[in-house]
Structures are given as structure tokens and as C-alpha cells.
C-alpha positions in Angstrom: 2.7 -10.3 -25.5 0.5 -8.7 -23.0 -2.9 -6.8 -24.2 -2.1 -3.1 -24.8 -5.0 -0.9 -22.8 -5.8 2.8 -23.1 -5.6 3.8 -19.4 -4.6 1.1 -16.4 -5.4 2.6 -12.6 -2.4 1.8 -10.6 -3.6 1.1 -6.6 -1.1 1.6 -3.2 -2.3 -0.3 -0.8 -1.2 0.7 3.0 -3.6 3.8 4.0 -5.0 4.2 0.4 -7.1 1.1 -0.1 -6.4 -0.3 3.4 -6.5 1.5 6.9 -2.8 0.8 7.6 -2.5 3.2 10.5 -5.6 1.3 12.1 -3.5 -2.2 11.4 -0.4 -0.8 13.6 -2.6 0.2 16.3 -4.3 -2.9 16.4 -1.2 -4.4 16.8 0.8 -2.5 19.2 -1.9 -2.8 21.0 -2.2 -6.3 21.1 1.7 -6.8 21.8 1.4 -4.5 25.1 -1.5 -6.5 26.2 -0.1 -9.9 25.5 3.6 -9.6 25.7 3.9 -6.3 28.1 4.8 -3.0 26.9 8.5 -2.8 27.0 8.2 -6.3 24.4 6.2 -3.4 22.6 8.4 -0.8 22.5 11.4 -3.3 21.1 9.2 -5.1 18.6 8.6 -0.9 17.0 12.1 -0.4 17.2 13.4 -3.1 15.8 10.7 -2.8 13.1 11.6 1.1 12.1 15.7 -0.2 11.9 14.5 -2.8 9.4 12.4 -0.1 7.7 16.0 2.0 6.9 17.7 -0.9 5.8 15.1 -2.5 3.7 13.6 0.0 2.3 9.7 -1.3 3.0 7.7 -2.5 6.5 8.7 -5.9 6.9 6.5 -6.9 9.9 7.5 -10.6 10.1 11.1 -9.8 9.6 10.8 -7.7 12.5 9.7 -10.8 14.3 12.6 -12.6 13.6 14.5 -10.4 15.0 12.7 -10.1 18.0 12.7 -13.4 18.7 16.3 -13.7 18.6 16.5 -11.4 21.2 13.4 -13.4 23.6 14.4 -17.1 22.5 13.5 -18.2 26.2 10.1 -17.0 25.6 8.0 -19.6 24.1 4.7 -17.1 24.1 6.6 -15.0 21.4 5.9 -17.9 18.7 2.2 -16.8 18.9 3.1 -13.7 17.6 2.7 -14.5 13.8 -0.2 -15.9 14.0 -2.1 -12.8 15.2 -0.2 -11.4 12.4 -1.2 -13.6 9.7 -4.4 -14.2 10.9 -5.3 -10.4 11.1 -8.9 -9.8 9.5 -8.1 -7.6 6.8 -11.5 -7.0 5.2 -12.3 -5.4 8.2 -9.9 -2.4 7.7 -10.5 -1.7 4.3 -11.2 2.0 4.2 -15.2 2.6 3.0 -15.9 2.3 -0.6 -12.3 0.7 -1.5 -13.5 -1.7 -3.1 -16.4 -0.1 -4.5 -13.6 2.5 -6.0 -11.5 -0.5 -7.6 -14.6 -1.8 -9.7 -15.7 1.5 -10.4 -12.6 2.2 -12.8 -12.6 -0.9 -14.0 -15.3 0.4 -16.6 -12.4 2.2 -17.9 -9.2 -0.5 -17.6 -8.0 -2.9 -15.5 -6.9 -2.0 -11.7 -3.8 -3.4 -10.7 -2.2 -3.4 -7.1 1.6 -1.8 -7.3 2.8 -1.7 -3.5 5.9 -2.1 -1.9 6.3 -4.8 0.8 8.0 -8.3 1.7 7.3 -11.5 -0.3 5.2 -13.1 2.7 3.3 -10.6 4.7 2.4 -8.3 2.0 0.5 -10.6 -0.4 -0.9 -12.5 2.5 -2.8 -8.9 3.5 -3.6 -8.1 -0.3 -5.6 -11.7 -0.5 -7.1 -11.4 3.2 -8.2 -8.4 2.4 -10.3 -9.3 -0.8 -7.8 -7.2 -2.8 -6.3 -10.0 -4.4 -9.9 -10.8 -6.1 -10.7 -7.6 -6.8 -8.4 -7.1 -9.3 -8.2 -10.2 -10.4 -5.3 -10.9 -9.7 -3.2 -8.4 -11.4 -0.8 -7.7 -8.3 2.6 -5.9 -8.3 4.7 -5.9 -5.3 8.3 -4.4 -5.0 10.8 -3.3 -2.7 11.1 0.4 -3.9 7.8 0.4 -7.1 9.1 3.3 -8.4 12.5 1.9 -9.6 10.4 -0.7 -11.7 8.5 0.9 -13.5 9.7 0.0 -17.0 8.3 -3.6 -15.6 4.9 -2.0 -14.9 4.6 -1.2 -18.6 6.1 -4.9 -19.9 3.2 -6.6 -17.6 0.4 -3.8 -18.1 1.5 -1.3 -21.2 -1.2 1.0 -21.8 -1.2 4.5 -23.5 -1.9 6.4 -19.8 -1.4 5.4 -16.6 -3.1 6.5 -13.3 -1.4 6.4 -10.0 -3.6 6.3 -6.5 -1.0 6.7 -3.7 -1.0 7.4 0.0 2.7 9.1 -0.4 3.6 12.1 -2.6 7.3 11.3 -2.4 6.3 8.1 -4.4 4.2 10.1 -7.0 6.7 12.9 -7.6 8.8 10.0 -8.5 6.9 8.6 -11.2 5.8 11.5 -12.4 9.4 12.6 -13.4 9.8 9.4 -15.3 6.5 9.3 -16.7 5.4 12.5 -17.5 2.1 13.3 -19.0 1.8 9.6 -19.5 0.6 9.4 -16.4 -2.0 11.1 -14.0 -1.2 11.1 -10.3 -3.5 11.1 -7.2 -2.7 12.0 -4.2 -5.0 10.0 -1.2 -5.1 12.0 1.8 -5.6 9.1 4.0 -3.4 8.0 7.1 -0.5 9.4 9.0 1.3 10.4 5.7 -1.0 13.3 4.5 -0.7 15.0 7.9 2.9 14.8 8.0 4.6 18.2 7.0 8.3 15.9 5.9 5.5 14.0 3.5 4.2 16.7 2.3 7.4 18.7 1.2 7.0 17.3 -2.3 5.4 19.1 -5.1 1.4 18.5 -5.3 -0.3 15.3 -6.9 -1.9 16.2 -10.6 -5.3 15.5 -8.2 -6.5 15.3 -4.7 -9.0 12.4 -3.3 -9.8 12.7 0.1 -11.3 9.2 0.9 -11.1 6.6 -1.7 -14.6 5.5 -1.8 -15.3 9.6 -3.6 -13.3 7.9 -6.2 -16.8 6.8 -7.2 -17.9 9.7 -7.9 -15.3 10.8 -10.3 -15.8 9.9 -14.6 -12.9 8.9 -17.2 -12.5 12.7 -18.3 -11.7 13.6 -14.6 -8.3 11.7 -14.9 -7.9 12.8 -18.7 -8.7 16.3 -18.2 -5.8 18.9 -19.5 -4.1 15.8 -20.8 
């Protein structure tokens, strides 16, 4: 039976521990340079369609797909290993990792981030996340929906959320309630977006991750 904690920290990864937005830019630029801009243009497409009928960013999936469509281009094969390859460390966001073992006074941090079975884990252990927490890495197609899975593999008595997206925090804050405290990271494309930030306000605001620091145990217990 897994150890029972007080309080576990729950981390996103794209654009709350990670640069994301800085990641797609490095890329799309490096498709335009190496494989022209209309190969670009296709690759983003094809990636957003797999987005709406996956449910997550499947970068290597989107590949696939692309390659399909440019078999009689041998260059494309190099593709994935730009991908793969990508130096993650370098776009963790200042004081992400600092953050993570701050908390960790507290309970242990665990990743919970959507993403594909391949690309995803690959960026959470190039990126030094994967250590960082020891290991203690959730990934799922839609997080929210497994939830009751979160508490089997981590149960604690509270729970706090870190997430880029308030769609995903108004979520789990229906189903769990006081039980758990969510924070809302104003980082990347998503906190600027006025469709993002239709939902109801996070139980906190962080503006960079790394002021996570500078926040004690009764900041995320406080009215609780």
C-alpha cells in the first residue's frame, strides 16, 4: 500500500516547469530552415488536427503523418532526431527546479502531465525532471479524468496543483474540492489567452515558478 502523506505538490510540465512556447519556436524554426517553410506550415497543421483528435500534443505522431505525405524525401527521417535530441535543461524556466526541491520540505513533488508515451517522458528525463522528483511521474491523455489514480499512487490528505491552464484546474477543483489547493502559473501563451482565461480564477496566482521559492507551507494551507 503506498505511504499516505499530508500534502503532495502536483507539477504540469509544458510552460509551468518547462518553456514550452520557447520549444515550438525552436522548432518551427528549425523545420523552415531545414525542410523550407511550406514543410513548416504542413508539419503545424497536421500537428493541431492530431491535437483535436487526441486530446494532447503528440509531436512525433505528427511526424508520422508527415512523412506519409513526403515519403520521397529521405531528409525528413532527420526530423526526429532534432526532436529527441532537443536539449531540454536548457528551457527549463529559472528556478524550476529550485521550486520542485523547495516543496519537497513539505511532501513529495510528482509530475502529472498530459502527453504521448514516447515524446513526453523522453522531455521529462532530458530535462532533469525525471530526477528531480525522483521519479514519481504521471503522464495521461486527459490528467484530469484520472484522478482517482493520482490518490491510489500518491494519497495524501491535501493536494496542490501547479498548472499552466485554468481549464485543467477548474476541473480538479470540482472533483476535489477543498482537498486540494490550485495554482494558477501565468507562464506561456496560455495565460495571455482571453478563451484560457474564461474559467473561474486559481485558489492562487504564481507568476514565475522560481517565486515558488519564496512561498512557506501555510501559503498553500491558508483559509483551508
Amino acid at each position: 500500500m503506498a505511504e499516505r502523506h499530508d500534502i503532495v505538490f502536483l507539477f504540469d510540465v509544458d510552460n509551468t516547469l518547462l518553456d514550452n512556447d520557447a520549444v515550438q519556436a525552436d522548432l518551427s524554426a528549425h523545420l523552415a530552415e531545414n525542410y523550407g517553410t511550406a514543410a513548416r506550415d504542413r508539419y503545424w497543421v497536421i500537428l493541431k488536427n492530431l491535437v483535436d483528435e487526441l486530446g494532447y500534443v503528440d509531436y512525433l505522431g505528427a511526424l508520422e503523418r508527415y512523412r506519409v505525405e513526403a515519403l520521397h524525401r529521405p531528409e525528413v527521417l532527420r526530423m526526429s532526431s532534432w526532436l529527441v535530441d532537443y536539449p531540454f535543461a536548457e528551457r527549463l524556466f529559472h528556478g524550476a527546479l529550485d521550486a520542485v526541491r523547495h516543496v519537497q520540505q513539505w511532501g513529495p513533488a510528482v509530475i502529472l502531465s498530459d502527453g504521448d508515451a514516447v515524446f513526453q517522458p523522453r522531455k521529462v528525463e532530458r530535462s532533469g525532471l525525471w530526477r528531480a522528483v525522483d521519479g514519481r511521474v504521471l503522464i495521461y491523455i486527459h490528467k484530469e479524468r484520472e484522478l482517482a489514480y493520482v490518490e491510489r499512487l500518491y494519497p495524501a490528505g491535501h493536494y496542490v496543483l501547479i498548472d499552466d491552464k485554468l481549464r485543467i484546474l477548474e476541473a480538479v477543483k470540482r472533483i476535489w474540492g477543498e482537498r486540494v489547493t490550485t495554482v494558477f502559473a501565468r507562464q506561456g501563451h496560455y495565460a495571455f489567452d482571453p478563451q484560457s482565461l474564461r474559467y473561474p480564477p486559481a485558489d492562487l496566482d504564481l507568476a514565475r515558478i522560481g517565486d515558488l521559492c519564496g512561498w512557506d507551507l501555510q501559503a498553500f494551507l491558508k483559509d483551508r
